[in-house]
SENUDO-846052 format. One record per residue (C-alpha): y, z, x. Coordinates in steps of 0.02 Angstrom, whole numbers, plus 50000, padded with zeros to 5 digits. Last residue first. Layout:
N
[atom [Y, Z, X]]
...
//
This chain:
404
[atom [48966, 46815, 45544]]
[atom [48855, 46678, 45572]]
[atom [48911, 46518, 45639]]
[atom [48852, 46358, 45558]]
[atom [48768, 46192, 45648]]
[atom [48834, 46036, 45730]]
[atom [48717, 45952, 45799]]
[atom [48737, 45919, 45989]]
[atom [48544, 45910, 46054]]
[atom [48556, 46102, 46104]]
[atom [48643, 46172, 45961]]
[atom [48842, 46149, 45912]]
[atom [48932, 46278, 45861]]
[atom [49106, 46280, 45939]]
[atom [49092, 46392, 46093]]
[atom [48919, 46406, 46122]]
[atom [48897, 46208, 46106]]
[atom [49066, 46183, 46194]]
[atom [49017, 46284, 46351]]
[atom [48847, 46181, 46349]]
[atom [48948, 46012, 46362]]
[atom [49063, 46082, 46491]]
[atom [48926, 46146, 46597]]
[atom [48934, 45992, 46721]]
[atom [49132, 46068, 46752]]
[atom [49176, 45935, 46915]]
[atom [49191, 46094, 47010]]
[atom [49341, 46048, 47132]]
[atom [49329, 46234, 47231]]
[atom [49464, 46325, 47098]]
[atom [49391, 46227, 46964]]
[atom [49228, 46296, 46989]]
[atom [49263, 46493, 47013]]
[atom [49350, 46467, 46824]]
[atom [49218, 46413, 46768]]
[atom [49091, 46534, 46803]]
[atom [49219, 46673, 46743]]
[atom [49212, 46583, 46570]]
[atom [49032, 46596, 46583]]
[atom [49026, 46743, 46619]]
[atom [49159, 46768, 46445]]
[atom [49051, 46650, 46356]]
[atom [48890, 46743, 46408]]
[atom [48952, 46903, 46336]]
[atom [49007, 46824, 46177]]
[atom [48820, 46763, 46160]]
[atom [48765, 46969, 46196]]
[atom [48880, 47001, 46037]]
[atom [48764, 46897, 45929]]
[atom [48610, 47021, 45970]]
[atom [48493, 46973, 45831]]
[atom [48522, 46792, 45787]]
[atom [48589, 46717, 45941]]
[atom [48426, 46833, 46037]]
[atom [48320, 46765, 45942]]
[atom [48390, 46580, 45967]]
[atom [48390, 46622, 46155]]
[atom [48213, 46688, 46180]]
[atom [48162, 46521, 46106]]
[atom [48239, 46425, 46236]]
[atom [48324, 46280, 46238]]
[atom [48492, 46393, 46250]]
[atom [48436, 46436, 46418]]
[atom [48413, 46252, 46488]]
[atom [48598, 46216, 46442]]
[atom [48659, 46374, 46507]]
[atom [48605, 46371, 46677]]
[atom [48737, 46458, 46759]]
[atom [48782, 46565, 46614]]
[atom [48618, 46631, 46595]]
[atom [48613, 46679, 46787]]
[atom [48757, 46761, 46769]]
[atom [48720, 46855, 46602]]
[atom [48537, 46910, 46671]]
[atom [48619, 46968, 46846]]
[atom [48756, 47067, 46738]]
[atom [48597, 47147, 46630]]
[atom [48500, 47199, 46759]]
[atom [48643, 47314, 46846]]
[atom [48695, 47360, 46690]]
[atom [48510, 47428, 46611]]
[atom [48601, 47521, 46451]]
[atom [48409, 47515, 46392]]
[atom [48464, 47402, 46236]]
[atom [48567, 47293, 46353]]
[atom [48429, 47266, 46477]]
[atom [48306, 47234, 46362]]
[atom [48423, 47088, 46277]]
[atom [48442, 47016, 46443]]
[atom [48272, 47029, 46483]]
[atom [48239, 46932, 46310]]
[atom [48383, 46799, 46346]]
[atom [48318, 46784, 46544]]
[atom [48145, 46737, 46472]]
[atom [48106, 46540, 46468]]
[atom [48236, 46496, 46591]]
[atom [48185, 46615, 46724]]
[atom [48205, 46828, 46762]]
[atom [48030, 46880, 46843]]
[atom [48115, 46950, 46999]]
[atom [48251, 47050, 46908]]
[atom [48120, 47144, 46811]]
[atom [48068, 47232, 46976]]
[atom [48230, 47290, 47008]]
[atom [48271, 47345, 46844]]
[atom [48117, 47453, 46839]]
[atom [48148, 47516, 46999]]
[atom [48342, 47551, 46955]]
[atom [48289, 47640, 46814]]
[atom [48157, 47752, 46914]]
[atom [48321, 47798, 47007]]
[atom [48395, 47856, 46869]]
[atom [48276, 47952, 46769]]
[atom [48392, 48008, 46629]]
[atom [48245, 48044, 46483]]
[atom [48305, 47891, 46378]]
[atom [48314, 47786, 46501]]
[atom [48181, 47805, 46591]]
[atom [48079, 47772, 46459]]
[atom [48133, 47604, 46413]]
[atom [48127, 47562, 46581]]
[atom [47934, 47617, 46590]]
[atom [47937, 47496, 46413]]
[atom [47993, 47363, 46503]]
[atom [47896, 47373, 46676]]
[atom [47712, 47391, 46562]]
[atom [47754, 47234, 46484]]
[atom [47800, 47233, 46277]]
[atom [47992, 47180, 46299]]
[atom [47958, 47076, 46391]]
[atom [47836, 46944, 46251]]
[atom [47653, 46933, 46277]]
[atom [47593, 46798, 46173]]
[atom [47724, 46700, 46148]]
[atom [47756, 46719, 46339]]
[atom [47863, 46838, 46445]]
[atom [47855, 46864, 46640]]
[atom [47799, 47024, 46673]]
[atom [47685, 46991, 46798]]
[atom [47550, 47140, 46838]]
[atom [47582, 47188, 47039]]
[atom [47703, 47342, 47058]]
[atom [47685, 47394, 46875]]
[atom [47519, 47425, 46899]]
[atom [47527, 47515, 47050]]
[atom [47658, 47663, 46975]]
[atom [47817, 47642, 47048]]
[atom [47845, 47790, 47171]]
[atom [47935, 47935, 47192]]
[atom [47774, 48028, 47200]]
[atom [47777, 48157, 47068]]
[atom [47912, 48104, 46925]]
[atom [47849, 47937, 46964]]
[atom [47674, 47966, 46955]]
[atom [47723, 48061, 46753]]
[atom [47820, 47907, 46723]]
[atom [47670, 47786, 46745]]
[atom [47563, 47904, 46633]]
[atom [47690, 47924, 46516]]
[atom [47678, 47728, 46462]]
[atom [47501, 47724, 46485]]
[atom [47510, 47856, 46360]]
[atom [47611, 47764, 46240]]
[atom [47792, 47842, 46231]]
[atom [47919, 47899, 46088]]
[atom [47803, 48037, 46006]]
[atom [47780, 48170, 46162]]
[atom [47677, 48326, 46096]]
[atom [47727, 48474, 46202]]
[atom [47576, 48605, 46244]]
[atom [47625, 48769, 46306]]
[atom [47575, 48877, 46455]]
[atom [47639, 49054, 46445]]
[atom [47826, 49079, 46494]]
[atom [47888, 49080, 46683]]
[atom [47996, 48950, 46634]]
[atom [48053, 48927, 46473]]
[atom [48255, 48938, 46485]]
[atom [48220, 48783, 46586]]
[atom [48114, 48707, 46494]]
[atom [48191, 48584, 46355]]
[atom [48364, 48570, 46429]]
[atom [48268, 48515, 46616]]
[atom [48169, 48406, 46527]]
[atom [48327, 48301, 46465]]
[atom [48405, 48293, 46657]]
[atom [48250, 48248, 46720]]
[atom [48185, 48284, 46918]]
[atom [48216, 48457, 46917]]
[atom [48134, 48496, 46741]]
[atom [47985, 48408, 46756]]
[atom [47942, 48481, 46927]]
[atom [47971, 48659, 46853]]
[atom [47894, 48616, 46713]]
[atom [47732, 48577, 46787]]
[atom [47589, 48461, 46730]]
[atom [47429, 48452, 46621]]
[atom [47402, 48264, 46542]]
[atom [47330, 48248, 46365]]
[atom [47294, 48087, 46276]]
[atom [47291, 48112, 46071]]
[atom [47438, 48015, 46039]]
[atom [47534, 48088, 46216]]
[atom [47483, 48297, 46198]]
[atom [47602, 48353, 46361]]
[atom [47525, 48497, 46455]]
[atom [47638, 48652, 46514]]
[atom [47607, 48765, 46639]]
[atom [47507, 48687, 46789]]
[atom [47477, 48812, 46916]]
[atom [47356, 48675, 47011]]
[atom [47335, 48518, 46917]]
[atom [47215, 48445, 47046]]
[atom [47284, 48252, 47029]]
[atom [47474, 48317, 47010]]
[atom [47472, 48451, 47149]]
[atom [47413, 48300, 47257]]
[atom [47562, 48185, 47175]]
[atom [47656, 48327, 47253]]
[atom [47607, 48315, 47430]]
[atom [47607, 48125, 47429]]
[atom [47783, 48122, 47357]]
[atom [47823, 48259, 47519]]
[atom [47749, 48160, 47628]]
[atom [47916, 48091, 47732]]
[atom [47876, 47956, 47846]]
[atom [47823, 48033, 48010]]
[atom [47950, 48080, 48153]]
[atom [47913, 47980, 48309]]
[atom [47914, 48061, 48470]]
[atom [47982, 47952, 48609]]
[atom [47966, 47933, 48792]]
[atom [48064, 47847, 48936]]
[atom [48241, 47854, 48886]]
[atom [48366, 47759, 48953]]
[atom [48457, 47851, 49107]]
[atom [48609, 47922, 49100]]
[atom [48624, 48026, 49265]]
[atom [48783, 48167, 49258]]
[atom [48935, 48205, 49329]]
[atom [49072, 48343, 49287]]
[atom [49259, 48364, 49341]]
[atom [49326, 48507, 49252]]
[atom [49494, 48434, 49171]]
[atom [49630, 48585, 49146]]
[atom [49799, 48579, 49039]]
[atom [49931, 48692, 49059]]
[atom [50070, 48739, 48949]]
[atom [50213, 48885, 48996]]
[atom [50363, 48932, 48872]]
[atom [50480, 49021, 48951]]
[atom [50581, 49193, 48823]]
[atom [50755, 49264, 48857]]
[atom [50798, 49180, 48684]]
[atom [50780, 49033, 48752]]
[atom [50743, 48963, 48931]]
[atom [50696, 48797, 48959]]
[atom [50861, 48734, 48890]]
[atom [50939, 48770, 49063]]
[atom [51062, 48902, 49134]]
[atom [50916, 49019, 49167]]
[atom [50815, 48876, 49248]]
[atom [50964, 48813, 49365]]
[atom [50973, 48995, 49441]]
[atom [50765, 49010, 49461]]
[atom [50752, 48841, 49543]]
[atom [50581, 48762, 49465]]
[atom [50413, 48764, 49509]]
[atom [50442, 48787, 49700]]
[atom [50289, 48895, 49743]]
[atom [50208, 48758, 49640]]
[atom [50013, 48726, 49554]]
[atom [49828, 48760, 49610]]
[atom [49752, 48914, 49624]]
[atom [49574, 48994, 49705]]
[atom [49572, 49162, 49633]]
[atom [49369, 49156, 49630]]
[atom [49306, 49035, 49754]]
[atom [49328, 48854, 49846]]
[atom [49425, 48757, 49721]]
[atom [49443, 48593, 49744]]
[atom [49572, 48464, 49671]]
[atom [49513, 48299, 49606]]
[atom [49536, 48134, 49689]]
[atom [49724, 48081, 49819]]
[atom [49789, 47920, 49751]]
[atom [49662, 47918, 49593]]
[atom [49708, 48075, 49512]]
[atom [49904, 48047, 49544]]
[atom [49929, 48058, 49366]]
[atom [49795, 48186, 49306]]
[atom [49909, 48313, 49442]]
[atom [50026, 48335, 49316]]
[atom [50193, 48436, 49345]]
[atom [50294, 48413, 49189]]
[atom [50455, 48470, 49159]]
[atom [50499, 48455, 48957]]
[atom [50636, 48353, 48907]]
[atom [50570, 48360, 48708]]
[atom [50743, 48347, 48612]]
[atom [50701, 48503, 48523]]
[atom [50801, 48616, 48633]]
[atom [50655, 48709, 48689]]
[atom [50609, 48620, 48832]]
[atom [50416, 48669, 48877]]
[atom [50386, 48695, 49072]]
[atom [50244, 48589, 49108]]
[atom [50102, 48624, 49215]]
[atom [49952, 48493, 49228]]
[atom [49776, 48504, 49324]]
[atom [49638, 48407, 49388]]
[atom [49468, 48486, 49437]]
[atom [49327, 48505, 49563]]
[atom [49236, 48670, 49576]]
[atom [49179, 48710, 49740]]
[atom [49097, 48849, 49738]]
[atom [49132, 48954, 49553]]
[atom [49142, 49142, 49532]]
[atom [49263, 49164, 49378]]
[atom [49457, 49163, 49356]]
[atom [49510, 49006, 49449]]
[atom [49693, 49013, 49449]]
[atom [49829, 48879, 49378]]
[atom [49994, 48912, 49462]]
[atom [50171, 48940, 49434]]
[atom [50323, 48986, 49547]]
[atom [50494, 49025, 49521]]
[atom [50618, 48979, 49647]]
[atom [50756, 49048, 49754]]
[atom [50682, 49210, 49754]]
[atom [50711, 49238, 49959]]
[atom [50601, 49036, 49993]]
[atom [50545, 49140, 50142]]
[atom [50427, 49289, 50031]]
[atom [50352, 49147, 49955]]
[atom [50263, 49188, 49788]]
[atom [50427, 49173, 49684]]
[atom [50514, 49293, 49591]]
[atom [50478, 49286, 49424]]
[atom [50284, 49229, 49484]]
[atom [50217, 49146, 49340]]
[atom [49992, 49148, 49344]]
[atom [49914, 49026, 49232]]
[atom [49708, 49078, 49189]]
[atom [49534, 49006, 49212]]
[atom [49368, 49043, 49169]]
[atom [49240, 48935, 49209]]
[atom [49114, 48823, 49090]]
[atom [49203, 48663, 49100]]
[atom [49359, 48742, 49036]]
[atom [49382, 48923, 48969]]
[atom [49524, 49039, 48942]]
[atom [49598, 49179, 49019]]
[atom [49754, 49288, 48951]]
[atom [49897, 49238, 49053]]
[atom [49966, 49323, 49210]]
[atom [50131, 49383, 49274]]
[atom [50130, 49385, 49449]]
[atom [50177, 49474, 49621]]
[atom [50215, 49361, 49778]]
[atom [50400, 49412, 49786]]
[atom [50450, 49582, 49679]]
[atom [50438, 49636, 49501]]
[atom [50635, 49587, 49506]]
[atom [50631, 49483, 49349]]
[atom [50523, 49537, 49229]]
[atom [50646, 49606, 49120]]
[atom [50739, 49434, 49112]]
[atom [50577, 49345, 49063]]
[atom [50565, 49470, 48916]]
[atom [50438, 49344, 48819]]
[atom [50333, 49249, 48928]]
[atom [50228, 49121, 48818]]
[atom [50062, 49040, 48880]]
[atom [49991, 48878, 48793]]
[atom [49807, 48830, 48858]]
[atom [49741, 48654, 48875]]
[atom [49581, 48617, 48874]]
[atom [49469, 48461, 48951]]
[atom [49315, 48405, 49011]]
[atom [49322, 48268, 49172]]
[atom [49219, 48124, 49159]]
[atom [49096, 48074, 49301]]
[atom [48941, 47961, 49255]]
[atom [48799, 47865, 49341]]
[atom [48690, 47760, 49277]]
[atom [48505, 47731, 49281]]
[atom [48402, 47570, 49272]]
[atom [48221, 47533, 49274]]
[atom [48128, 47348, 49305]]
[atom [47965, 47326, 49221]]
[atom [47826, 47324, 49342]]
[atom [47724, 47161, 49348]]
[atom [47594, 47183, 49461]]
[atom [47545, 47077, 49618]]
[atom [47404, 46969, 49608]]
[atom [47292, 46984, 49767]]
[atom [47273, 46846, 49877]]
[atom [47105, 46775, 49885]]
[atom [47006, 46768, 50056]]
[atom [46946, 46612, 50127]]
[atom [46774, 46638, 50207]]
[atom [46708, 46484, 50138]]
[atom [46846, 46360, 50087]]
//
């Protein structure tokens, strides 16, 4: 209709919330009078007082009065209070006073004003030397015949809650801390060789680095440098390693990091390009031997995802040459749960024939397999392959020799 204004779309505000809270903070104090007899007689309405101590951000301290602090009650009764020590206005509190037995059988007198909190709220204190506690704390005859008293000495504790409040609200803004750099930071010092004091000769291939990097980050370069550092530059020739090889340990050593090749080239094993010769083998290979750990556990990682049929027996054998455990207990499970379709492999019978002890180690998982069958009703589908590794028989149930 002509004329017919629109209404206007209200906004969607997200709802807030706050919440309040009121705790008390705590402390308790201990106060010994030693000499109590000596201090009787210092006269009605005068004190002994503790040392002060802090709650809630005020000073506080427990006054004993031998004598009492009523001049009517004629020294009848001790009295004991808790005093505000510092300038406060109207600070709120709960208090406790007990009179420690000292007969061991823990009959102590307690006064506690934390019990009765909700019948009557906190206590307030208007100003410094405001007290709370008992001009009859105790009858002064029955206390010096009582277990209270030893060794002419009263044992005093108090405890103090500060009442506080405060708004808890959700927070409205965040700062968020960046990834750590520090691999980026280095692999730069890498790339522009900066103060680079030593340059490893890899067949022919050189690559400039630091020592001091080299040597915190491997236990076996840390022996070779450490007593070197500081030293003119030298050049180490490195024997056991391709360069490509180095190359991807060297960006480890700087950036924490697999190397990108290793991250996305397959290293699942063919005739033509067996495990043991990908990039991720021999960078385990590598770490081994010069105590990288945690590049170990990269490698071992990313070999765990190309583990099949057709190459679990070569990973496994890897992993047992590069003392790989973690890799090498996933290879012997999952070699042992499908056993029948492993031994078919070529991988296997090499493996059989070179590393006989690794077949033991797949009868014992597999022994262990077993075991977790029959004890849920397993109707033991393996059994034929368990006999075949057991007793000799290959993979279409010839019989064929063990070698010793």
């Amino acid at each position: 209709m002509a004329g017919t204004m629109k209404p206007e779309r209200s906004l969607l505000v997200s709802p807030t919330s706050s919440r309040s809270v009121t705790e008390t903070v705590n402390c308790s104090h201990k106060f010994v009078i030693q000499g109590y007899s000596l201090a009787k007689g210092i006269g009605v309405g005068k004190h002994i007082a503790s040392d002060t101590f802090v709650v809630g951000g005020y000073h506080w301290a427990i006054y004993f009065y031998p004598d009492g602090k009523n001049p009517e009650d004629n020294s009848v009764y001790v009295s004991a209070f808790i005093a505000l020590a510092s300038e406060g206005t109207d600070v709120r509190a709960l208090f406790e006073l007990t009179l420690v037995d000292q007969s061991g059988e823990g009959k102590h007198k307690v006064h506690s004003h934390f019990d009765r909190s909700l019948e009557s709220g906190p206590y307030s204190l208007k100003y410094k030397g405001s007290m709370w506690g008992y001009k009859r704390f105790f009858r002064r005859s029955a206390l010096e015949q009582s277990t209270y008293l030893k060794n002419d000495c009263l044992k005093i504790n108090c405890t103090v809650g500060v009442v506080v409040s405060a708004i808890d609200c959700p927070r409205l803004h965040s700062i968020k801390v960046p990834e750590s750099d520090i691999g980026a930071h280095f692999g730069m010092l890498l790339e522009n060789k900066e103060g680079s004091d030593v340059t490893f000769n890899v067949a022919g291939e050189t690559f400039p680095a630091h020592k001091l990097v080299f040597a915190a980050r491997s236990p076996v370069f840390r022996c070779k440098f450490i007593d070197s550092l500081g030293e003119e530059k030298e050049e180490v020739a490195v024997t056991d390693l391709e360069p490509k090889v180095f190359k991807a340990m060297l960006h480890y050593i700087y950036r924490d990091s697999l190397i990108e090749d290793v991250e996305t080239i397959p290293t699942t094993s063919s005739i033509e390009s067996p495990v043991s010769e990908s990039l991720t083998a021999k960078l385990l290979a590598a770490a081994d031997n010069y105590g990288l750990d945690r590049l170990k556990f990269m490698c071992e990682s990313r070999l765990c995802k190309d583990i099949c049929v057709s190459s679990v027996a070569n990973i496994l054998t890897l992993a047992d040459n590069c003392h790989a455990t973690e890799l090498k207990a996933v290879c012997l499970k999952f070699s042992a749960e499908n056993l029948a379709a492993v031994m078919r492999s070529d991988g296997f019978a090499s493996m059989k024939e070179n590393y006989p002890w690794l077949q033991s180690e797949i009868l014992k998982t597999l022994a262990g397999c077993e075991d977790d069958r029959s004890s849920i009703g397993g109707n033991g589908k393996s059994r034929t392959a368990w006999a075949q590794l057991s007793d000799g028989d290959d993979s279409n149930g010839r019989r064929v020799r063990q070698r010793i």
